[in-house]
N, C-alpha and C positions, 0 to 999 in steps of 0.2 A: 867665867861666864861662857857658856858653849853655845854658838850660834846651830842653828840648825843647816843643814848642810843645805847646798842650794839647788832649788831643781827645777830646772828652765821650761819645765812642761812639756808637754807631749811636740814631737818634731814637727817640723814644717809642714813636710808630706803627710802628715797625721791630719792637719788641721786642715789642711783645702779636701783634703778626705769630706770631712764631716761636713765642709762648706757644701760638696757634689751633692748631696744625698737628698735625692729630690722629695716632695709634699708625697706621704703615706694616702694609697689609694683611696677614695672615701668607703664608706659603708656600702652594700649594696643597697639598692633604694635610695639612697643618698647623693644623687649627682649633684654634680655642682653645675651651677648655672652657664650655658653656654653663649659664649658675649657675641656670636653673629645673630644669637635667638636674640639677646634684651637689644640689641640693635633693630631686627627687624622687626617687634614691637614695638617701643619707642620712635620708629616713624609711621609705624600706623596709628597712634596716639595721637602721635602731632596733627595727622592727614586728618584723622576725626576731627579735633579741636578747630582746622583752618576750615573743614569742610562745614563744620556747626556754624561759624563765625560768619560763613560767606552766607549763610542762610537767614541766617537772624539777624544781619546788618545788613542787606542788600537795600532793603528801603521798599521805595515807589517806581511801577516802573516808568521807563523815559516815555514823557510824553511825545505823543506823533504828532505831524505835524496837521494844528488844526483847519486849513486848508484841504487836508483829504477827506475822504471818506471814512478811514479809519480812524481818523483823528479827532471827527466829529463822533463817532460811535464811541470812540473810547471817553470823552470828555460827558458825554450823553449818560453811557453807565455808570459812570465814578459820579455823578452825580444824583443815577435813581440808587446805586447804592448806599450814599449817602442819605435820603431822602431829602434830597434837594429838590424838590419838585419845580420851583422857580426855573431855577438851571437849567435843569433837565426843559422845561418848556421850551428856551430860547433855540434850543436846536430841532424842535420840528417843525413840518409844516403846517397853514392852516390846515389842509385837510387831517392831519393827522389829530390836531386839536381839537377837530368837531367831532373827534369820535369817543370823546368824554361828557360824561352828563352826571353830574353828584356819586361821584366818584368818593369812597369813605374807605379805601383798602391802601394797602401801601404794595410796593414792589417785593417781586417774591426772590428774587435772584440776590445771592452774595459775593458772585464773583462772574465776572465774564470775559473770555479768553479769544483772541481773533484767529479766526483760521483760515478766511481767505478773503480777497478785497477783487471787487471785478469792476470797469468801472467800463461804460460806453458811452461816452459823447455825453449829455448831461443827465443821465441815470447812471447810478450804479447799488450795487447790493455786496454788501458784506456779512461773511457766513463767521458765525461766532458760537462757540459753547458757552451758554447758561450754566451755570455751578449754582444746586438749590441745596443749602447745608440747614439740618432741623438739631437743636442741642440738644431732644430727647427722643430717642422711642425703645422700644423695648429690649433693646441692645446696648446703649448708650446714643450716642451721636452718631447722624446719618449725614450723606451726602449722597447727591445725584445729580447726572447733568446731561441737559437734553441742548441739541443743537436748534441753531432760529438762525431766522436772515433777516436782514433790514433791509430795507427798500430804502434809498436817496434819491431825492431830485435837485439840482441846481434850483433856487431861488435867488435874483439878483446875483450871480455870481459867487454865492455861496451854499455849500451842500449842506440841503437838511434832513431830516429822516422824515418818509413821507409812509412808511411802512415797519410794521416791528411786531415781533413777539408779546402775546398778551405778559408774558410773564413778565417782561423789561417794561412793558406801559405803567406809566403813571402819570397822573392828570393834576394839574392845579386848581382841584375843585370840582372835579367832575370824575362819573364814572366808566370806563373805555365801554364800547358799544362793539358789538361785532360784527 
């Protein structure tokens, strides 16, 4: 029986040869993806995702404190937005209430923004953006928004609205008069 003679394979130096021999260029058109590019994606992916999250989870905003003025205006709107009309009455004053008479419309405003609070001794007026959003016109959905002040007077030591924007009025029961 005759063994086949024995052959130890190509040398050492042969082999770490073949080990050096770097990845064959790609195609042209063909690059390969550069890993500081899917880095700098992948945190702008993330930035989107936190940025969506903070929008869409932020909630309601902090209510102010209902001792101001603004606090009372904000509690005022959140409530003709919601048509609350009840609510919405406990914060103005009688004059502002006599200036309803079979009132049958609701509030026009969907959103109301503060933009500044002034306040003198027991009057003050707070200057707010009206946001009036319609779901249809010949575009799709519109939005517009017109600025208004509120007039407040301390009654008993606390601030009512004694003046306001026809668009923010809404009456329990009656129609605003001009």
């Amino acid at each position: 029986m005759s063994q086949p003679p024995y052959d130890p394979g190509p040398p050492a130096a042969a082999q770490d040869e073949a080990e050096k021999v770097p990845d064959p260029e790609p195609a042209p058109g063909h690059r390969r993806p550069d890993r500081v590019l899917l880095g700098i994606v992948a945190a702008i992916a993330v930035l989107v995702v936190v940025a969506l999250a903070v929008v869409f989870l932020r909630g309601e905003p902090q209510p102010l404190d209902e001792s101001s003025p603004a606090g009372v205006v904000q509690r005022y709107s959140k409530a003709v937005i919601d048509a609350d009309s009840a609510a919405a009455d406990a914060y103005l004053t009688d004059n502002a209430r006599s200036r309803c008479a079979n009132y049958y419309g609701s509030a026009q405003a969907s959103r109301v923004v503060l933009i500044t609070t002034t306040e003198r001794g027991e009057t003050a007026t707070v200057k707010v953006s009206i946001v009036h959003s319609a779901p249809d016109g010949p575009f799709g959905p519109s939005e517009y928004a017109e600025e208004g002040v509120i007039g407040l007077v301390k009654v008993a030591g606390a601030w009512r609205i004694n003046e306001l924007p026809y668009s923010l009025q809404t009456c329990a029961g009656g129609v605003p008069k001009k």
